[in-house]
N, C-alpha and C positions, 0 to 999 in steps of 0.2 A: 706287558708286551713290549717289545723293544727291535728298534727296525735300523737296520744296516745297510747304507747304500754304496753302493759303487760304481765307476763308470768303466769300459773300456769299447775294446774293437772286433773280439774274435767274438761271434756268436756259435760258433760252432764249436767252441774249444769253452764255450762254458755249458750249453746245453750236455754235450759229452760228459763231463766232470757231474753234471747233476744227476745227469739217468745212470751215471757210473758205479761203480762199487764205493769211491770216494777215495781217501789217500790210506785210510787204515780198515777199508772196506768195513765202513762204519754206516754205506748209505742199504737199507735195506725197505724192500717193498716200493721203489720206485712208480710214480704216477702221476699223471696231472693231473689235475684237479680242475683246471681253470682254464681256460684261454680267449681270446679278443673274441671269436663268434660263439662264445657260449657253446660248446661242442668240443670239449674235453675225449671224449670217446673217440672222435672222427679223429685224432692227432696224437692217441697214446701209439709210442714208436713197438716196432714188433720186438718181440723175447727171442732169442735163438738160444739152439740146444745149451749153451754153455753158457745162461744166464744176462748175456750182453745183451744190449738194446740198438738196434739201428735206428737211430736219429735223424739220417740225412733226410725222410722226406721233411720233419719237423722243422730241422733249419732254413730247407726253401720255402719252406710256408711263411714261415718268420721272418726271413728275410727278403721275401720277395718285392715288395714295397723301395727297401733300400735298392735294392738291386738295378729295377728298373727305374730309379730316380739317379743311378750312378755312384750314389755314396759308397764309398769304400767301407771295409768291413776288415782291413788290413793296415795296421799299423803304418802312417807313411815316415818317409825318411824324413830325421829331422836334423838339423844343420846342427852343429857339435854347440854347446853351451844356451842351445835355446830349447825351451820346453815343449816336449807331446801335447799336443791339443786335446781335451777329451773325446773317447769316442764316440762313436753312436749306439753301444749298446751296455743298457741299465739294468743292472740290479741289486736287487733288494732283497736282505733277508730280514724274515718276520718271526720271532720266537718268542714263545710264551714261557712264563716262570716254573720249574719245576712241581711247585704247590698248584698250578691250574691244572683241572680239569682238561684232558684230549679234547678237543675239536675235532667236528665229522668233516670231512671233505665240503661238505656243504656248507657250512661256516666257514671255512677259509675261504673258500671262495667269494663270498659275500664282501667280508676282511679286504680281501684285492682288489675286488672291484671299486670298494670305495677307497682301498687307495689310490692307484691311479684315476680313480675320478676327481680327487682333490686335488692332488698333482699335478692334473690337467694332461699328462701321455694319452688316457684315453679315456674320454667325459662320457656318460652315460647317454646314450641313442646318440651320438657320432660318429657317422658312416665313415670319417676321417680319421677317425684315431691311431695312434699307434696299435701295431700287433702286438701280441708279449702272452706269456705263457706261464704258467703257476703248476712249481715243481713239487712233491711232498715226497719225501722218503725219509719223516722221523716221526713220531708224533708230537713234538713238543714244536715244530716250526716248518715254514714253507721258504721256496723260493720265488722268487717273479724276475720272469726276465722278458725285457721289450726291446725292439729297435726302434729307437726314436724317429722314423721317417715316418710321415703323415699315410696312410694306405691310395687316397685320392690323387692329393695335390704332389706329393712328394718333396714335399716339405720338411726338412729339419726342425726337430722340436727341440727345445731347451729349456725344459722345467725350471721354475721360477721357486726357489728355498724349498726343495723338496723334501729337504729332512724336516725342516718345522713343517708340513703338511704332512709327515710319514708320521712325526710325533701327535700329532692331534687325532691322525687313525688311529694309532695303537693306543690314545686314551680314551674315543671313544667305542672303540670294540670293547676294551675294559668294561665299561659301564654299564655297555647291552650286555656282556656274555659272562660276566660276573668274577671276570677275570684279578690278580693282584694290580692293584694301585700302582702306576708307574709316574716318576716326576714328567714334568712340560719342558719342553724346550726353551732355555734359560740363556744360553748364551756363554753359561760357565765353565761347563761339566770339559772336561779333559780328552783328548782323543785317543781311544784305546789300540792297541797295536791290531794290524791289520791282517788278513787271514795268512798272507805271504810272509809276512812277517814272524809266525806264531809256527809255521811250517818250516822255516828255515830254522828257527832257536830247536825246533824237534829235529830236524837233520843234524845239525848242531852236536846235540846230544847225543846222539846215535853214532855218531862220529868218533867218539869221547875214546880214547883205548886204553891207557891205563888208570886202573881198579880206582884210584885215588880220584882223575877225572870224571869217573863214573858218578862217585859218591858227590861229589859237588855238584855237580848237575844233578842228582838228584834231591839233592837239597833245593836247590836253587829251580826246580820245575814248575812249567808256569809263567817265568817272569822273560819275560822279553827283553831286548834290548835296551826298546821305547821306557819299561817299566822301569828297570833298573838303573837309568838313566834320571830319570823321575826322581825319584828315590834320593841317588846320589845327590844331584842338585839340591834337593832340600835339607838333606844334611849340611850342604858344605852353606847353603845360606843362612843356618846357627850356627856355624863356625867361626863366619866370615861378618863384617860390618861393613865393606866397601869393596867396589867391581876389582881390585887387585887381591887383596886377600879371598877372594870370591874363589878366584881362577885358580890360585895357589892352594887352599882346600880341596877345588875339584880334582888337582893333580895330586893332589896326597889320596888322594882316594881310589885311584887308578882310572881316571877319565881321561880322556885325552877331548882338550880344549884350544877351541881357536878362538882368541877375543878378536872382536872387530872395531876399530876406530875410525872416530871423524875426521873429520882436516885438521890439519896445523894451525892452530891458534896462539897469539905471541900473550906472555902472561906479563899483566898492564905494571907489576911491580919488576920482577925480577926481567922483563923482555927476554926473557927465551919462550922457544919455541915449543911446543909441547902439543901433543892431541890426546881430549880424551876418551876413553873407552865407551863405545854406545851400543854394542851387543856380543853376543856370544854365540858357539855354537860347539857342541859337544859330539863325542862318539864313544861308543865301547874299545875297547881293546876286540881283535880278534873279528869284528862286526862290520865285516866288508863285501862291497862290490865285485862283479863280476872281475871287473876288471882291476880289484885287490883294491880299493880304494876305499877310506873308513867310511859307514854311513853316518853324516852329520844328522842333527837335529838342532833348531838353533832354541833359544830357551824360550819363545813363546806356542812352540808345537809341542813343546813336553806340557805344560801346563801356562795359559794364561797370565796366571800370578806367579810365574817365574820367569819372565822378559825381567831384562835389565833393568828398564826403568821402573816396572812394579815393584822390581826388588830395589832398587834405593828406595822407592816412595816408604814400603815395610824397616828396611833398617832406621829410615829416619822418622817413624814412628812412635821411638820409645828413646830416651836417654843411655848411652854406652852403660853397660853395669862396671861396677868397681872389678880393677882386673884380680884378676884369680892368683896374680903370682906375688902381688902386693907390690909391685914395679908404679914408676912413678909414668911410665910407658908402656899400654898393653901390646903384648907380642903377640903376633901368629901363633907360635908351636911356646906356650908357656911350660916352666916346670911347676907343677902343682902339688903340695906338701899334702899328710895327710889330711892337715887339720881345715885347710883351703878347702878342700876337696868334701868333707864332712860337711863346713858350712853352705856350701855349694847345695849339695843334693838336700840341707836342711831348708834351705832357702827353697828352692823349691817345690821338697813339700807342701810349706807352708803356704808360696803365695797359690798351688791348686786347690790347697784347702778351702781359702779365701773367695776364690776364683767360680769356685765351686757352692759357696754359700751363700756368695752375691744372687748365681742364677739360682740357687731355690727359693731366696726371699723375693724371687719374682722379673728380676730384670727380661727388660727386653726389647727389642727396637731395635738402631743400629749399636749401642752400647753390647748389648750383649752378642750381636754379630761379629763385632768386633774379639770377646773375649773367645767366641769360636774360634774365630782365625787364626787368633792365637796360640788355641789348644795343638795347634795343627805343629806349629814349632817346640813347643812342649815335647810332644809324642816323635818329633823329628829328633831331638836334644836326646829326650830318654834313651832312642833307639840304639844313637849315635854311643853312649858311656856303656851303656851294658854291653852293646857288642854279639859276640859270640863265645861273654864268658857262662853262658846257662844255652840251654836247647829252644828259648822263647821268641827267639830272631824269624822264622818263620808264622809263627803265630801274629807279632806284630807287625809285620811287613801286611799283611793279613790287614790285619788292626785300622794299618796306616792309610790300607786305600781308602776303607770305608769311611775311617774317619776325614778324609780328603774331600771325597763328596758329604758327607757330614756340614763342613765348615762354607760351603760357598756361597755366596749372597747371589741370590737369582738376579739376572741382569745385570750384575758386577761383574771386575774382577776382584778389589777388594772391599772392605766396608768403608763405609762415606766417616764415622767416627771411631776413634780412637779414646777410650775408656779409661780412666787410671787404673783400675782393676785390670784390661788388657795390656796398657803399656809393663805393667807391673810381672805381668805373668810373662808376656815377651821377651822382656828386661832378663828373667831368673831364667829363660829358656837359653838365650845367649849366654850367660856366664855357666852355669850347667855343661852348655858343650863345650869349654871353652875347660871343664877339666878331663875334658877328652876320655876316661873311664873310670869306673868304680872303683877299679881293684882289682888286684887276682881274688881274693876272698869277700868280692863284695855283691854278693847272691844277695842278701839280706837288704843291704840299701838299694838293687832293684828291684825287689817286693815290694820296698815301700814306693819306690818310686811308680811302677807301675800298677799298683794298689791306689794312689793316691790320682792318679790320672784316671783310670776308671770309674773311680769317683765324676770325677768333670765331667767324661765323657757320657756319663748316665745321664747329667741334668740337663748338656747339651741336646741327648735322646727326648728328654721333656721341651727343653725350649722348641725344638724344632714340630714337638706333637701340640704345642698352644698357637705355633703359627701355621699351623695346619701344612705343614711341608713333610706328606707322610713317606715319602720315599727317603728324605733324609734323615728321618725322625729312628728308620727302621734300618739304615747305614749306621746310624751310631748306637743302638744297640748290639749291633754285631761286632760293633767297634768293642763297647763297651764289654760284653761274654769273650769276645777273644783274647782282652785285655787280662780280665780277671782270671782264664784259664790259665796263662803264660807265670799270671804272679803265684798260683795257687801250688804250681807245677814244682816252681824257682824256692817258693818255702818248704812245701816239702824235699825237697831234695837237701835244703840248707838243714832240716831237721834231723833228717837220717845222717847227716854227715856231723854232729854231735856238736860241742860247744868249742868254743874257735875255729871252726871249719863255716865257708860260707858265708862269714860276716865280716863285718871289718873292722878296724882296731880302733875306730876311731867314738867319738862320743856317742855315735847312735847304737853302737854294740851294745852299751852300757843300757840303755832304757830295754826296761820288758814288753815284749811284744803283748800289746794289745789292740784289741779290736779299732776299727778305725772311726771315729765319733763322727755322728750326725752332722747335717751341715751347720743344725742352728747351735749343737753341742762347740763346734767348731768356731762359729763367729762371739761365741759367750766366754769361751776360754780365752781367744786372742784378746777379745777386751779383756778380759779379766788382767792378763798378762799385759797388755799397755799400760792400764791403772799401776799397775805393782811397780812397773819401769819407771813410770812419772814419779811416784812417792817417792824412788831410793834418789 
């Protein structure tokens, strides 16, 4: 179960929206189930001939509290560059996993009540409590909606970490009603784009007029701003190894970025003057304000472990890899020979192989969290080379969230150690991106590469099922089957397109495809192959 909260002002403009048809009149069989005097029946709103609901007595009932305490219920004016104060009216959406079993009206409601009895809105026998009301019109979820003023005293309430008290309801309704295993509130997990947000990218879309618009938005459905954003940033930080090459990736990508800087500091050798960069903040193209203005996101709202300073803590992690262009200077935008390019993706084969037979002979702790987090830049790198030369960019975009939440260390943002096995696999993930693609004909080298990642991400799915982190154990399996479809998809296609088509010219064309060896077949070879190296 998984619960969603949000604050605002209009109650009347959310109860409407609930007992509504909805935006794609997707709400049907509207009803409440629930409400503060237990009398559900007394406050279901009337049906008129043409299916609408009249709501208004429901909103004076719900509102009456505020009302006579004078709290506003209307957005007040706020002074240009300072920010809206939360409102007075909360809610929460509560939705269970498509694999659970309907719940009756009567189990949600139960559901609700110990939510806000946790939450403390409204505590069980509290003639004080907030009012609030519990909406249903799906069966997989409900809604709850209160106005935060005390019904007695008329007192403003202000829930104390409601989400970690909403997360501990939805895992213990789990447990009574035999519901899917959800993770615990960690402090890590990412925040997902917002229902306005997800509404607008569908007007967006709808917007779209020629046929070619069309088709890219249909490709690209689903992802949000927020997401896509995400996304880019983690690519351009395997691009990149420092906050300027960072920003100059992001703009080859088509972000639009605004770095933000500290004071002017004088540097104690050269005495000039210099400031430097200590955050960022990004937008989409096209992803603007009313008033046409981009929406920014600065890099710790996209993801935790993508603020500035988490990202130099990650690039100075691991040792720079040997540049790809064989320069005695590595550059941004290198030119990369075949043969560079070959060793590249062989190098990274190898060190997931590695990476991957470490965690089955057992690692784990923060070493192998570590080689997680890792995996995360790997699968960022692979994305990055293959591209859009095969049809598997959605499938792994797919891949990438789950393996996102897959990799996070609960109460972190990143892991406390750093592995030589991890630095290792980091290392081959940065030079990897850094030969920016496979090839026009290099279907084949990402089979392997995304063959050889599925691997990892499989033992990941194990590490994470020995440390009992069953929500994440069961993200990187999905990581893992999505993986494997994209590369299964990528071969066969390279197969029907005959011999020199789909491969690349380079030494890995040469070896025959075979099956891909065990992990321990895998860590037996590599010695073997050290041994042989030392003799010559």
């Amino acid at each position: 179960m998984i619960a969603k909260i949000s604050r605002g002002w209009r109650a009347e403009g959310l109860i409407r929206y609930l007992m509504g048809p909805g935006r794609f009149n997707e709400h049907t069989g509207q009803r409440i189930v629930a409400t503060w005097d237990r009398a559900p029946e007394t406050h279901q709103p009337a049906q008129a001939a043409d299916g609408s609901f009249d709501v208004r007595a429901l909103v004076d009932d719900l509102s009456m509290p505020a009302v006579a305490a004078g709290v506003g219920l209307r957005e007040p004016v706020v002074e240009q560059g300072k920010r809206m104060p939360q409102g007075p009216v909360w809610h929460c959406s509560l939705r269970n996993s498509p694999e659970d079993p309907a719940l009756t009206d009567e189990q949600w409601a139960r559901v609700v009540e110990d939510l806000l009895d946790r939450t403390g809105i409204a505590r069980r026998g509290d003639p004080d409590g907030c009012r609030w009301v519990a909406i249903r019109h799906a069966d997989d979820h409900v809604h709850v909606a209160a106005v935060l003023v005390r019904q007695e005293s008329g007192k403003r309430v202000h829930p104390y970490r409601d989400f970690v008290r909403a997360r501990e309801t939805c895992q213990a309704a789990e447990a009574k009603l035999g519901l899917a295993a959800t993770a615990g509130a960690d402090r890590s997990s990412v925040t997902g784009p917002s229902q306005a947000e997800q509404e607008k990218a569908a007007r967006r879309e709808m917007n779209e007029s020629s046929r070619e618009r069309r088709e890219a938005s249909a490709e690209e459905r689903s992802e949000c701003p927020r997401e896509w954003l995400r996304r880019m940033a983690r690519v351009a930080a395997v691009q990149a190894r420092d906050p300027e090459a960072f920003v100059a990736a992001l703009g080859e990508l088509g972000v639009l970025v605004r770095p933000r800087y500290g004071p002017q500091e004088q540097d104690p050798e050269s005495g000039e003057q210099h400031a430097s960069m200590v955050g960022y903040s990004v937008a989409a193209p096209g992803d603007v304000t009313r008033a046409g203005q981009p929406v920014w996101f600065s890099g710790r709202t996209l993801a935790r472990d993508l603020s500035l300073p988490n990202l130099v803590l990650r690039w100075d992690s691991a040792p720079a890899p040997v540049p790809v262009s064989g320069t005695a200077e590595e550059t941004h935008r290198a030119t990369v020979s075949p043969r560079e390019r070959a060793a590249a993706i062989d190098d990274a084969v190898s060190t997931m192989e590695h990476a991957t037979a470490t965690l089955a002979a057992g690692e784990t702790g923060a070493n192998a969290d570590g080689v997680a987090h890792a995996a995360g830049d790997m699968l960022a790198a692979v994305g990055a080379v293959t591209g859009r030369q095969d049809q598997g960019e959605r499938v792994r975009r797919a891949a990438g969230n789950d393996l996102d939440r897959a990799t996070r260390v609960p109460g972190k943002v990143l892991p406390s150690r750093w592995s030589p096995v991890a630095k290792a696999l980091r290392q081959s993930a940065w030079r990897l991106a850094a030969t920016r693609t496979v090839g026009r004909h290099g279907s084949g080298d990402g089979a392997r590469l995304v063959l050889a990642l599925a691997a990892l991400v499989a033992e990941i799915a194990a590490l994470r099922e020995t440390q009992a982190r069953l929500a994440q154990a069961q993200a990187a399996r999905r990581s893992c089957t999505a993986l494997r479809s994209s590369a299964q998809a990528t071969s066969a296609r390279t197969t029907s397109n005959g011999p020199g088509r789909g491969q690349t010219t380079t030494t890995s064309r040469q070896r025959p495809q075979q099956p891909s060896p065990g992990p321990a077949r895998a860590a037996k070879a590599r010695q073997e192959n050290q041994t042989r190296g030392r003799g010559r």
